[in-house]
Steps between C-alpha positions, in 0.01 A plus 500: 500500500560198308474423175210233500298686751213683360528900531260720736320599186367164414433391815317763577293449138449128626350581811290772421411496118471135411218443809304826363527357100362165666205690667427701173527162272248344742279803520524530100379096479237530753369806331506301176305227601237713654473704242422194243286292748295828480460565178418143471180537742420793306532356133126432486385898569525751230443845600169572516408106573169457635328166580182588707201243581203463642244239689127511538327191731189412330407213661548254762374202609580265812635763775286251772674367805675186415293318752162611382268204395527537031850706526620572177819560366582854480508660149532864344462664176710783435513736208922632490577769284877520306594859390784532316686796491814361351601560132491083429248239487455325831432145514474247747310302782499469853390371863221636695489472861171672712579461916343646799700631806781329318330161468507367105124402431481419108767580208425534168706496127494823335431403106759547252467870373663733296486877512590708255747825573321768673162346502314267780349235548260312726442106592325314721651231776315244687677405843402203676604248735423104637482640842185486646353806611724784684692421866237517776775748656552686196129493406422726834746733484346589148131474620602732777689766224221449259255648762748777512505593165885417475570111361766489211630243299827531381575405164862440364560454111816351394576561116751337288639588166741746373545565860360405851273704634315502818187689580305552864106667578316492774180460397148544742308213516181639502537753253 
């Protein structure tokens, strides 16, 4: 052997040990990152966290075929409730979309609101639209599910502030 080659010793450390350190390092790093990514996504939930709502459709106005002589735009009033279950004041505001069979109809602004830990609250939002009247296709598909005791709108609530927060119902149309 010669005296500037390496012995069998570290060669054999090279070729085995240094590609399992590298696959360890890697796995350690990966692990890291996933590990703060989640608790980032999870910084907003306390044990125990509970934000829980509620819609109720008390009116509408407008669900006529868009081709029907005097269409009007379509329009609903909805009472959403906010219950906080969280130990901290909730503020915030937020975007109101009500669609049929996936079709947007009207949206709506939630009002600025602020409920205090633990407690609820409950606002009204008006959703409306320039359209005129509902698609003629879209119109029969919910005359023919009305008859059949199944048509739901499907309301989405976007809130804002301290954190987003989406919310989805399904709510019957006649009651």
């Amino acid at each position: 052997m010669e005296p500037d080659e390496p012995s069998f010793c570290y060669r054999l450390v090279t070729a085995v040990l240094y590609p399992i350190l590298l696959c360890v390092a890697i796995l350690f790093i990966s692990a890291s990152i996933l590990g703060v990514v989640m608790v980032r996504e999870d910084s907003d939930r306390s044990p125990g966290y509970s934000m829980e709502s509620s819609v109720r459709l008390v009116g509408v106005k407008g669900l006529e075929s868009a081709l029907a002589p005097g269409a009007a735009s379509p329009a609903f009033d909805l009472l959403v409730r906010v219950d906080n279950g969280v130990n901290e004041e909730y503020c915030g505001s937020g975007d109101v979309t009500v669609s049929y069979a996936g079709v947007p109809l009207a949206r709506g602004h939630t009002p600025s609101f602020s409920v205090e830990s633990l407690a609820s609250l409950t606002f009204a939002v008006n959703a409306t639209t320039e359209a005129i009247g509902v698609p003629d296709h879209l119109f029969r598909l919910m005359s023919a599910e009305r008859r059949w005791g199944a048509a739901e709108l499907e309301v989405r609530m976007q809130l804002g502030r301290p954190c987003r927060r989406s919310f989805a119902w399904s709510v019957g149309l006649d009651g």
